[in-house]
C-alpha positions as CSV (number, residue, x, y, z in Angstrom):
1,X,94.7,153.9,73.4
2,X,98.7,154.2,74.9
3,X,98.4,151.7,77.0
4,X,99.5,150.0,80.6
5,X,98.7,146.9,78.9
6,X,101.4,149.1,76.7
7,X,103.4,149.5,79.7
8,X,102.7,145.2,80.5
9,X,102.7,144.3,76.9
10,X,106.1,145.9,76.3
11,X,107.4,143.2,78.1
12,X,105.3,140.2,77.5
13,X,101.9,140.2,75.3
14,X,99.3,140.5,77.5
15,X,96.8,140.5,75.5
16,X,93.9,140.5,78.5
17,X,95.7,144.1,78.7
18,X,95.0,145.0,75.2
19,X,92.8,148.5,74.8
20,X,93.5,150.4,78.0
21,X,95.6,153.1,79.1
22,X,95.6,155.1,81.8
23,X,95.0,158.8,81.2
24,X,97.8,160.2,84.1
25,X,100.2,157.9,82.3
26,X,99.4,158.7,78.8
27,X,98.5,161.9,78.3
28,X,100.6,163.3,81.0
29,X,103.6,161.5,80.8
30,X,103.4,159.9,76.7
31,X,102.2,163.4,75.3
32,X,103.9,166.1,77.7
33,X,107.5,163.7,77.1
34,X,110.5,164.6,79.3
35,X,112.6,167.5,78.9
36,X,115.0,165.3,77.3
37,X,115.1,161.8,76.0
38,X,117.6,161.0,78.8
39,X,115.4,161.9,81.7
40,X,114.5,159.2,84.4
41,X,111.3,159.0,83.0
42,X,111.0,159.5,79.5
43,X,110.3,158.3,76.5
44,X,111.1,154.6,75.5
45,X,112.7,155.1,71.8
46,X,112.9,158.1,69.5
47,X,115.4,161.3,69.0
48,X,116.1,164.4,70.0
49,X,118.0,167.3,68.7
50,X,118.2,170.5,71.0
51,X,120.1,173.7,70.1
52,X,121.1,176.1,72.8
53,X,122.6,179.4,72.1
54,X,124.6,178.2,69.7
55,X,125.9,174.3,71.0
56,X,123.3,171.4,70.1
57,X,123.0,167.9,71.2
58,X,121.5,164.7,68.9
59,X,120.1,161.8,71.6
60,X,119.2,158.6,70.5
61,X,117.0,156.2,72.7
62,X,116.4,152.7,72.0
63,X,114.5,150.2,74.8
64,X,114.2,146.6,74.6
65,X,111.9,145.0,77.5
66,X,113.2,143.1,80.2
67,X,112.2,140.4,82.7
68,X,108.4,140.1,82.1
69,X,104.5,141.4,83.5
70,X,102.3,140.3,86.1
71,X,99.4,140.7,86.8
72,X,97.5,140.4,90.0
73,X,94.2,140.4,91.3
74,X,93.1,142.5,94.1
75,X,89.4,142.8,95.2
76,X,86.2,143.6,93.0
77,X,84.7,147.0,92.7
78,X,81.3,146.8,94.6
79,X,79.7,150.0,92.2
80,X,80.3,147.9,88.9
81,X,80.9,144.6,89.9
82,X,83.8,144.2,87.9
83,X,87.3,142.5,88.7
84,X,90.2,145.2,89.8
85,X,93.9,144.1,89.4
86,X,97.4,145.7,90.3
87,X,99.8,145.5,87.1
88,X,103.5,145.4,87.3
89,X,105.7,145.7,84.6
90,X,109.8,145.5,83.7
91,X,111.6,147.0,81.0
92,X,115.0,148.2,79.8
93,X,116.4,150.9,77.6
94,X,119.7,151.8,75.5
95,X,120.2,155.3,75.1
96,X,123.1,156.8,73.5
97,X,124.4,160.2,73.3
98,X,126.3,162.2,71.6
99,X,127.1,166.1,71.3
100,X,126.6,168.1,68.1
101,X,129.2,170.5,69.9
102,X,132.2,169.4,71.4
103,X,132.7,173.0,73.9
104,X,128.4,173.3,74.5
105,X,127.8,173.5,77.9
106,X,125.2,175.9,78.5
107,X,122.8,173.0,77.9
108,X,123.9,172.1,81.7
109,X,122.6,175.1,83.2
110,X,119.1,173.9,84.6
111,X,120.4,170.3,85.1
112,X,124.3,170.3,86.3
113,X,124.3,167.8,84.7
114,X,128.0,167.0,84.2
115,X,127.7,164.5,81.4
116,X,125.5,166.4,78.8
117,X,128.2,167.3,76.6
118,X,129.8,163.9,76.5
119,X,129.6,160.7,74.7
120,X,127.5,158.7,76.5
121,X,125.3,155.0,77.0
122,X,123.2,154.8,79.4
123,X,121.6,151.3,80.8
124,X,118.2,152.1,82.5
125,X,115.7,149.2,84.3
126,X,112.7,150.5,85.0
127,X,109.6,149.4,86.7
128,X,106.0,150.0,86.6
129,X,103.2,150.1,88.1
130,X,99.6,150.5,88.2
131,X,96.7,150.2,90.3
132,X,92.9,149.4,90.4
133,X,93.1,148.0,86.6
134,X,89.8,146.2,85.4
135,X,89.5,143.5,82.4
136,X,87.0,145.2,80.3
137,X,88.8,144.8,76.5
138,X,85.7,142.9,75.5
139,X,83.4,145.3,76.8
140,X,85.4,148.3,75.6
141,X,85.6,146.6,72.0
142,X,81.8,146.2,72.2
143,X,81.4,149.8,73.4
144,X,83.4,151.2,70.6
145,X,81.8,149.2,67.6
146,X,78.1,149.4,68.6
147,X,78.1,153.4,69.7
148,X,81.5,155.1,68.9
149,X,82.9,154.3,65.7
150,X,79.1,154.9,64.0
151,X,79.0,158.3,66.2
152,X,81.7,159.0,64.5
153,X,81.2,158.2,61.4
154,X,77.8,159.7,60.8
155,X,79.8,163.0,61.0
156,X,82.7,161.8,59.1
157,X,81.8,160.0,56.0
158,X,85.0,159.7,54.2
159,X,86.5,157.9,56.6
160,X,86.4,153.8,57.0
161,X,85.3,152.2,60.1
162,X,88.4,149.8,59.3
163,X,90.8,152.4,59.5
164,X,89.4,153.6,63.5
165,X,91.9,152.2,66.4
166,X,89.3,152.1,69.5
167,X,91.8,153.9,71.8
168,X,91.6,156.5,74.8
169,X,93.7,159.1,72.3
170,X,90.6,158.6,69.6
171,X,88.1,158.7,72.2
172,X,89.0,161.5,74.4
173,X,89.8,163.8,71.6
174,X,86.9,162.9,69.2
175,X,84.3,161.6,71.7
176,X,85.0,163.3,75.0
177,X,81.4,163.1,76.1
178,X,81.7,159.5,76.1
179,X,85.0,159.3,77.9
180,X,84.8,158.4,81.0
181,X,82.4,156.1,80.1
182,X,84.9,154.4,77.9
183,X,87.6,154.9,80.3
184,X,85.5,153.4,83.2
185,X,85.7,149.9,81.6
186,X,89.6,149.8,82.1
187,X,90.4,151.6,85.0
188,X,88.8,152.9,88.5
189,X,88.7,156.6,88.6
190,X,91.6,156.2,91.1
191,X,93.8,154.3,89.6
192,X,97.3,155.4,90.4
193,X,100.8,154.7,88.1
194,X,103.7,154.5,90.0
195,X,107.3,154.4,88.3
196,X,110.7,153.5,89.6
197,X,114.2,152.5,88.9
198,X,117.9,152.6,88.6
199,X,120.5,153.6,86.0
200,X,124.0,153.9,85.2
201,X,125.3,155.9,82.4
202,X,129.5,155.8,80.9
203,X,131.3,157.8,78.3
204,X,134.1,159.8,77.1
205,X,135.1,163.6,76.0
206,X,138.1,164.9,74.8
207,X,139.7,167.9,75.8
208,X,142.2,170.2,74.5
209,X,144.4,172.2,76.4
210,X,147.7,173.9,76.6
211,X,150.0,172.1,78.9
212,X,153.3,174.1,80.2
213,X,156.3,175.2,80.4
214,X,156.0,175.5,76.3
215,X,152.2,175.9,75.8
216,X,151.8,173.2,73.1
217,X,148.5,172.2,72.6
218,X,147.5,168.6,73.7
219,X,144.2,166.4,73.5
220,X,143.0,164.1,76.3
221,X,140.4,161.5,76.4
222,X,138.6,161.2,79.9
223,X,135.8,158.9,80.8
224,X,133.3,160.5,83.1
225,X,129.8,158.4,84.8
226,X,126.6,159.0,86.2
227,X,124.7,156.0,88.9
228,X,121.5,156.9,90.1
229,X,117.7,155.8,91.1
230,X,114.0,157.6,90.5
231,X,110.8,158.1,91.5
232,X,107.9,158.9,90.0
233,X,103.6,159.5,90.8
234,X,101.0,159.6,88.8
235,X,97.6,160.9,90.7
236,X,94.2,159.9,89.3
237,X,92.6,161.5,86.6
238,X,95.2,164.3,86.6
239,X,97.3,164.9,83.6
240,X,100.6,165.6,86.1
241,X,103.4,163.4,87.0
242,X,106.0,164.6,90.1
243,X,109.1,162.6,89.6
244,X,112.7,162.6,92.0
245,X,115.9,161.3,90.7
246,X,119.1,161.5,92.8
247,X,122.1,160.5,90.8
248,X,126.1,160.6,91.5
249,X,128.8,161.6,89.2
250,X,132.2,162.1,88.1
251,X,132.5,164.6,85.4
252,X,135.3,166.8,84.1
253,X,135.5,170.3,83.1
254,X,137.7,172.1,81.2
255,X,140.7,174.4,83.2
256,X,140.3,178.1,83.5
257,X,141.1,179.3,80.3
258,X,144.0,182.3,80.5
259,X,146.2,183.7,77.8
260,X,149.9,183.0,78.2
261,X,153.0,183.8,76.2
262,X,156.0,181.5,76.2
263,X,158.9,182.9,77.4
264,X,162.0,184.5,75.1
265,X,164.8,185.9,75.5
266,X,165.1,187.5,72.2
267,X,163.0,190.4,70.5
268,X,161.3,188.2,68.3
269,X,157.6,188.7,67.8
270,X,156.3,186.4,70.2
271,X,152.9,183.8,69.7
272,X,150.7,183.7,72.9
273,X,147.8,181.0,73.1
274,X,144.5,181.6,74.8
275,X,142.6,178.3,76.3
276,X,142.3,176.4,78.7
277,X,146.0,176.2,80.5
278,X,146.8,172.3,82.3
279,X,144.2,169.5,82.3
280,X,140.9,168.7,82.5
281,X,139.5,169.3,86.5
282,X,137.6,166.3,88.0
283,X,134.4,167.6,88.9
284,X,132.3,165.0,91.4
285,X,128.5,165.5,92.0
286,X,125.5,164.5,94.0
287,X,122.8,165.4,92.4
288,X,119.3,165.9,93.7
289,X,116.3,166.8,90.9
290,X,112.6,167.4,91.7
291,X,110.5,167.7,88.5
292,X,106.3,168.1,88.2
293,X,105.0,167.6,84.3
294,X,101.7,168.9,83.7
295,X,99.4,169.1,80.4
296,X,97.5,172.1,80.3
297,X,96.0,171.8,77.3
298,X,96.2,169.8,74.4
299,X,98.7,172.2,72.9
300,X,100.4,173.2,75.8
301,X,102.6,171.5,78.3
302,X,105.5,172.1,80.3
303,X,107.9,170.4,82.9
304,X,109.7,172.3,85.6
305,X,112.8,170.6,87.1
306,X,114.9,172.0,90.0
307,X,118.2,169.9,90.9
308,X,120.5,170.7,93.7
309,X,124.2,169.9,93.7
310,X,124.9,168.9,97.3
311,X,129.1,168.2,97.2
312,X,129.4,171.5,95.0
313,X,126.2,173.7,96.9
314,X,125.3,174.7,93.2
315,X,121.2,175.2,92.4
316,X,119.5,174.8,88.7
317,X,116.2,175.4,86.9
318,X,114.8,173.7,83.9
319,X,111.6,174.8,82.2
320,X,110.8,173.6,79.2
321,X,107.8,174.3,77.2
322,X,106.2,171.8,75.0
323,X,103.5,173.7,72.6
324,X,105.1,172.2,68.7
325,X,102.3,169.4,68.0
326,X,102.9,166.8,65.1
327,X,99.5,166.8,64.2
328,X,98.2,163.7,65.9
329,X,98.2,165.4,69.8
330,X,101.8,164.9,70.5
331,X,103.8,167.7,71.4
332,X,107.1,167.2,70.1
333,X,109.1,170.4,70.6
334,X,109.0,174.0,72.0
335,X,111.1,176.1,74.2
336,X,113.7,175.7,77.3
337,X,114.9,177.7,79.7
338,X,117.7,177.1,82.1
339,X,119.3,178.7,85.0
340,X,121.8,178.0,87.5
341,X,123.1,179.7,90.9
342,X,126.9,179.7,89.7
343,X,126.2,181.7,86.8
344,X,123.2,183.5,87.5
345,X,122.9,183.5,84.0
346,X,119.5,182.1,81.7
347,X,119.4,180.1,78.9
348,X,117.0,179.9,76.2
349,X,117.0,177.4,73.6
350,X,114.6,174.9,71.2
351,X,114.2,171.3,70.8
352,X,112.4,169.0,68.8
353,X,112.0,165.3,68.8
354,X,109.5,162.6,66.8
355,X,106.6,162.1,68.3
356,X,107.1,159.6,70.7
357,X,105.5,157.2,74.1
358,X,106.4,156.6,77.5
359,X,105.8,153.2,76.7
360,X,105.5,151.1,73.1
């Protein structure tokens, strides 16, 4: 099973923890993944290469745990009699960043976000929680090797009872009938994960332009930032997760680009350039995304972002479709879309990315 004890165990081993997961965490958020790896909520290590009419991007995501777990109790469930407990868990991530293509920028469309096409490391601290969790490993464990595992194997001979992992991936997809039974030892049908935090995120791009009066052609470094916080909900038993991230930044773009020819006073033949003419413009932004992931299926997914740009009133849209597998019920890749207001334009592109957790 992906597990909260995944999300509490990350941080300190928990083993009380060990064998649950909750299903809005992990099959919503673990198997549907983010649009990108640098999403609020997304997951905690892995890559991811996307390629949009023509520029790509290569993201790299490492997390090391912070600060620690608790865990605490909070009543007993009069139906079954069993212990109920609130989790809470820290962690941290590394991600770093950087751009296949120096000039992409169509990968910004949906997002605005101005730091896409940069260099970029971003700190993230990140906090979660869930509700109404119960402290049924041994009972589960029991469960799994007195009915599941020989269910299992009487229709699967070739495979070893030593090689099952008695998890809520193995039982919901091979065992669904006895799911909620399973399930029902770990959590309380409305258990709830809620997910917060804060992150700040640095970088660099260079820029070339053409500076005047004589149109040579110069490089500058500049060293744009992101700060922000998120939100996120998980409802019971549904495989959806609505999520709200309001960041700030200061970005740069490049000049309007214009062709220009130096002036002469002779009839020479005369060289004109064509680029961006005079530096890079600072571009500041307040940045307000909602997003709602949802699993349709176990081969189809799909998270729809909208983000609004209240300093520069710019609106974008983010669809990405997640229907690549890797075999094992991840989805991995698929399609995006992306649209903005100050285009009016759509962008379609792929990704792909190994087949990663929210938590692990």
């Amino acid at each position: 099973m992906r597990r909260l004890s995944v999300a509490l165990a990350a941080a300190v081993p928990c083993f009380v923890m060990a064998g649950f997961g909750v299903p809005s965490l992990d099959q919503a958020v673990s198997k549907t993944s983010a649009s990108s790896l640098g999403d609020s909520v997304s997951a905690s290590s892995g890559y991811q290469i996307t390629a949009q009419q023509g520029d790509s991007n290569v993201t790299l995501k490492i997390s090391r745990s912070l600060m620690g777990a608790s865990i605490r109790e909070t009543g007993q469930d009069k139906a079954t009699g069993l212990n109920e407990f609130t989790g809470n868990g820290f962690l941290g991530s590394l991600t770093v960043q950087a751009p296949a293509s120096k000039s992409g920028s169509t990968t910004t469309l949906g997002t605005l976000d101005g730091l896409a096409n940069s260099t970029t490391v971003e700190l993230k601290l990140t906090n979660v929680v869930v509700t109404r969790m119960r402290h049924g490993t041994v009972r589960s464990n029991e469960y799994c090797k007195s009915t599941l595992f020989p269910k299992y194997l009487a229709t699967h001979p070739k495979v070893k009872k030593e090689d099952l992992q008695c998890d809520s991936d193995f039982v919901k997809s091979n065992l669904p009938d006895d799911y909620d039974t399973y399930r029902a030892m770990g959590y309380s049908p409305d258990s709830t994960v809620w997910i917060w935090g804060i992150n700040a995120k640095g970088g660099y791009k260079d820029f070339d332009y053409f500076q005047s009066p004589d149109l040579s052609k110069v490089t500058v470094r500049k060293s744009p930032w992101s700060a922000g916080a998120f939100a996120s909900y998980a409802p019971p038993d549904v495989e959806s997760i609505a999520i709200a991230t309001f960041k700030v930044q200061q970005a740069y773009e490049d000049a309007k680009t214009k062709t220009l020819c130096p002036a002469v006073s002779t009839g020479a033949v005369v060289q004109c350039v064509s680029g961006p003419i005079g530096l890079p413009v600072e571009k500041r932004k307040q940045l307000l995304t909602l997003e709602l992931r949802h699993r349709f299926t176990e081969g189809l997914a799909a998270s729809l972002s909208g983000t609004r740009d209240f300093k520069n009133k710019v609106s974008g849209v983010a669809l990405p479709i997640y229907f690549v597998g890797n075999g094992s019920g991840a989805l991995t890749g698929g399609i995006r879309f992306d649209w903005s207001t100050d285009t009016h334009k759509t962008s379609v592109g792929l990704f792909i990315g190994q087949a990663f957790q929210l938590f692990d």
